[in-house]
N, C-alpha and C positions, 0 to 999 in steps of 0.2 A: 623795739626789742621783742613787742610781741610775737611776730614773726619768726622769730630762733627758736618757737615752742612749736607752732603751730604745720611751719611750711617744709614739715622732713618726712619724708617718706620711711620705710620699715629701714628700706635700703639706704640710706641716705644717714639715717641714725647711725647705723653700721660704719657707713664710710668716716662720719664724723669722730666717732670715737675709736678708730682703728689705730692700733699700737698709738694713742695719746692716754694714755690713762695710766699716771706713774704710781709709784707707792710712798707716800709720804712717810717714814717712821720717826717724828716726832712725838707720836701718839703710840704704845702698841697695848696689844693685851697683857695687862700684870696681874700677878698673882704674890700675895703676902712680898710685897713691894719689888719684887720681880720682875721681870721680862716674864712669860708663858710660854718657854718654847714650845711645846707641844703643840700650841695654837698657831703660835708665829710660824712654823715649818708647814701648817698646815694651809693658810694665809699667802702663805712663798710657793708652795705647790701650786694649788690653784690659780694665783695670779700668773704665774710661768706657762700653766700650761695650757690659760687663754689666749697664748701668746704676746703678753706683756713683758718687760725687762728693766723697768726705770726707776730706782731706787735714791732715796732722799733724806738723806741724817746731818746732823751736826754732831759738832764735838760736845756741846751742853744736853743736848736729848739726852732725857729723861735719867740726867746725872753721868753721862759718860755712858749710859748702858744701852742705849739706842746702836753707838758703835760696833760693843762687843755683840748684842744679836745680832748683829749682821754679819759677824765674823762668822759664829757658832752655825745659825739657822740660812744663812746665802752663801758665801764663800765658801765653808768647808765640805760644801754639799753638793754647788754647782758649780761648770767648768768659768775660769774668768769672762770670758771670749761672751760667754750665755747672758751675762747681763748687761746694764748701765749705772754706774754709783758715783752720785753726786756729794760731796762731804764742803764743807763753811770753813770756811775762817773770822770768827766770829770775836768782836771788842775785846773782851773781858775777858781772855786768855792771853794776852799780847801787848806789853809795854814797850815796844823798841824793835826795829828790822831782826834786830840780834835773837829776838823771843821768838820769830815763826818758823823756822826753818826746824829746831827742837819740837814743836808744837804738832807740825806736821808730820814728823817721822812716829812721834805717837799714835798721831790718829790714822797713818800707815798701818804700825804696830797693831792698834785695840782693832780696826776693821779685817788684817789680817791679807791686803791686796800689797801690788807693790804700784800700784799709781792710782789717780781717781779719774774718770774722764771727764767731769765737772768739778770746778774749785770754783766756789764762789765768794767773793766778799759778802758778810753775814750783814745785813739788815744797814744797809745805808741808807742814810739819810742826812739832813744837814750836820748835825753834831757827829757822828757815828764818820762821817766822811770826811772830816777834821782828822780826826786820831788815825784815821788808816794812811791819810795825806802824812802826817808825819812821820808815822813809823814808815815810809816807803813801801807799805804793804802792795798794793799794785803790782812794782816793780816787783818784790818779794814772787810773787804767783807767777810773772813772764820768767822769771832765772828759774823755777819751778817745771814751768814749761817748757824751757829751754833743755832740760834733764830729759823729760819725758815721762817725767812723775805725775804731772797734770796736762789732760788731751786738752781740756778749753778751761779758757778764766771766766768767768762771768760774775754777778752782783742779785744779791736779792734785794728788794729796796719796798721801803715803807717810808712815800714823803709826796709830795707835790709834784707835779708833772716838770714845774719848771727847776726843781732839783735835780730831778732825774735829765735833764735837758743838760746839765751847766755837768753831769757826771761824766753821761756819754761823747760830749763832745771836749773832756778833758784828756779822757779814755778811750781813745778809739779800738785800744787793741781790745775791750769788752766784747764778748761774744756771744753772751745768753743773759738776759734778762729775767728774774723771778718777780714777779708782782702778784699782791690780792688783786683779785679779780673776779666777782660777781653780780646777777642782776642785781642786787641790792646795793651795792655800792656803783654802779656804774655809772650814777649822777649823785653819788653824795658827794659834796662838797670839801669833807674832812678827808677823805679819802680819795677822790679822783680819780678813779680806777678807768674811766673812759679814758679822761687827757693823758694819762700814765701808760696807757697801751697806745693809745693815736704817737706820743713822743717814740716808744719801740718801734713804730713802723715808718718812721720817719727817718731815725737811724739806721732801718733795716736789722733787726736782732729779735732774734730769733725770742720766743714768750714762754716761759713757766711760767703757770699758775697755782698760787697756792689760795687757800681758801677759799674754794668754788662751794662750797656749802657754808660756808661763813660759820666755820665751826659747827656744823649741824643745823645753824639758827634756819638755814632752810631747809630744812627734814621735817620740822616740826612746825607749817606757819597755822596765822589765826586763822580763825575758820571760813571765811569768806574768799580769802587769796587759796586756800586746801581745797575749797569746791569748785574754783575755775581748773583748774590743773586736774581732779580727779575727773570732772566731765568732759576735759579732752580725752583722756585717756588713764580709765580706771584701773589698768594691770601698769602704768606706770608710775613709777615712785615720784614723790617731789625732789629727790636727790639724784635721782636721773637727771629730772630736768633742768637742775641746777648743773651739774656736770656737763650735759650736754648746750647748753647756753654755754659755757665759758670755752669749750673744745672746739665751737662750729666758727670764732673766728680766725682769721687770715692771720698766721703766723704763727700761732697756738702750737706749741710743740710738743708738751707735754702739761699733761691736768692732773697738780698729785691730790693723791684721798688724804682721808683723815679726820674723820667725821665723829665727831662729838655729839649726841642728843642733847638739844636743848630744849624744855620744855618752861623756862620763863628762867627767873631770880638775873642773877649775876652775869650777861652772856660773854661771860671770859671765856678764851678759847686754850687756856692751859698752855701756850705759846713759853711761859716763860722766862722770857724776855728783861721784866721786870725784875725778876729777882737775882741776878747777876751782880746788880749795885747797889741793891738794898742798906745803906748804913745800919741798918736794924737786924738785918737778917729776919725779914717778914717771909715765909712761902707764902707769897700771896695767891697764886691760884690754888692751893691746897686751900685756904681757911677758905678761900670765896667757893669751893668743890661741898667745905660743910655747912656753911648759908645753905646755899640751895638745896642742898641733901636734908636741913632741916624746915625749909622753907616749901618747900615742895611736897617732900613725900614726906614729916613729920617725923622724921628718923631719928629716933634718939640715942645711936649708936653717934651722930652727927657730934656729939659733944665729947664723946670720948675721944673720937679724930681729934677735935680740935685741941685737947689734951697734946695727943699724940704730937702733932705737928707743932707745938708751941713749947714742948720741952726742950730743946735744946736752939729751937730759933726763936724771931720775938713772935709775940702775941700783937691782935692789928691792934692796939690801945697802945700799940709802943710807937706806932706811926708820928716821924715829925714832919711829916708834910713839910718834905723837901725834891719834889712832883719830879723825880730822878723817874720813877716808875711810869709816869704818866706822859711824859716826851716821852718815852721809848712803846708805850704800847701802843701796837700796829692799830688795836678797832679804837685808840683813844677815848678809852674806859676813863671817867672819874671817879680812879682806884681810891684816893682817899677818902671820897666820900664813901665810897662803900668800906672800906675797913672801919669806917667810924662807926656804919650800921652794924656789920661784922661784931664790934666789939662790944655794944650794946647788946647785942643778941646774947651771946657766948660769956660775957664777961657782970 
């Protein structure tokens, strides 16, 4: 792996990140719990006008409002043709074949296009691949594309190599593959991220990547791993290097941003994910945002958040660890242990 830092030329850097470098808007700038268009349009300009075009939301970002800025700040602003936007079909909106076809024409609706060129089934994995089985979801996206409402179907997946193995060769009509994929994961164990991309090039499918900075956690490393990387090369960032490690392999199609500062506590990457099924109605990555905001930087504004976010949902002391949250998150966080620290702190 060493070698994907060291052995790229000025040019070659260039060549590697040339039109791969998508825009992730799972994450954007907010303001008094807002989208920021101001910034967001300004974020769209300059990615556009380094010549990027690849655009990545779902129907749950950031409460349904991920859609709508990309309505307001990309669609009503640039010609359709100028970009690429990728939209999910994700669990927890969708009990029955009879539910996506409504589902979709909303998230038509709130984005403001009249088709997406990527449709992907949202976060598969073994349990998550069940319910899409049932509901004929699959099928659902080919009669979608069969319209011309959706150019490719594809899947983002958080699971095992040999899941993603038993997916792809159930689905052959799959066309793009989303997986984590970074040096830090590229031999963990819990994640697989090597076996999970060796499986895509095996099937021949094409590679999105998401969390090449691992939520930030490589923006920020400890000091030892910060001083090999700034003495290769001190006007380059560690989030370069992370970007450019996951962009330099064979099939790499696109590497979306998204990048979160981590600087220690809780390293949840706001994904989400979790709180979709929550029996409790916990925000869990909100309370675990005022840990660390109190944990960190001593913030004592940290407690009034946690006010905030625990008035009308629960507080982490309502947790019954019933590990709903913890099968489903991608970096397999033990969520409950930390809301029980969470609730200690706060409570």
């Amino acid at each position: 792996m060493y070698d994907k830092f060291i052995n790229t030329t000025i040019i070659e850097r260039r060549l590697i990140m040339e039109n791969k470098f998508g825009f992730g808007c799972m994450r954007l700038p907010m303001k008094n719990d807002e989208v920021d268009y101001d910034e967001f349009n300004q974020m769209i300009d300059l990615y556009m006008q380094e010549g990027f075009n690849y655009f990545d939301t779902a129907h749950g970002y950031l409460g349904g409002k991920s859609e709508t800025a990309l309505r307001d700040c990309l669609v009503s602003r640039y010609p359709r043709e100028s970009y690429v936007l990728t939209n999910k079909l994700t669990k927890s909106f969708f009990n029955s074949k009879e539910d996506i076809l409504p589902l979709f024409n909303e998230q038509l609706q709130k984005t403001g296009v009249s088709y997406f060129d990527y449709y992907l089934m949202h976060a598969q994995d073994r349990e998550n691949y069940k319910h899409f089985q049932k509901c004929q979801a699959y099928q659902a996206a080919q009669e979608l594309k069969a319209t011309g409402k959706v150019k490719h179907i594809g899947i983002s997946f958080h699971d095992t190599a040999n899941i993603l193995e038993m997916i792809l060769s159930e689905h052959p009509e799959i066309e793009i593959v989303q997986i984590q994929f970074n040096y830090a994961d590229f031999n963990n164990p819990s994640v697989e991220s090597k076996k999970v991309y060796e499986v895509c090039r095996k099937f021949n499918k094409p590679i999105l990547v998401m969390e090449p900075i691992k939520g930030g956690g490589l923006a920020n490393l400890p000091e030892a791993a910060n001083r090999i990387l700034t003495d290769l090369n001190k006007n380059a960032s560690n989030a370069s290097y992370a970007l450019r490690f996951a962009a330099s392999f064979e099939g790499v199609y696109k590497v979306l941003s998204g990048i979160l500062d981590s600087l220690g506590g809780i390293p949840c990457t706001a994904c989400r994910y979790c709180t979709d099924g929550c029996p409790m109605k916990i925000s869990i990555p909100d309370l675990f945002g005022c840990y660390n905001d109190k944990k960190i930087f001593n913030d004592w504004n940290s407690d009034y958040y946690y006010g905030v976010h625990t008035k009308t949902n629960g507080k982490a002391s309502t947790c019954i660890g019933c590990q709903q949250c913890e099968h489903i998150c991608p970096q397999h966080l033990p969520i409950i242990k930390y809301l029980k620290e969470v609730a200690e702190t706060f409570e």
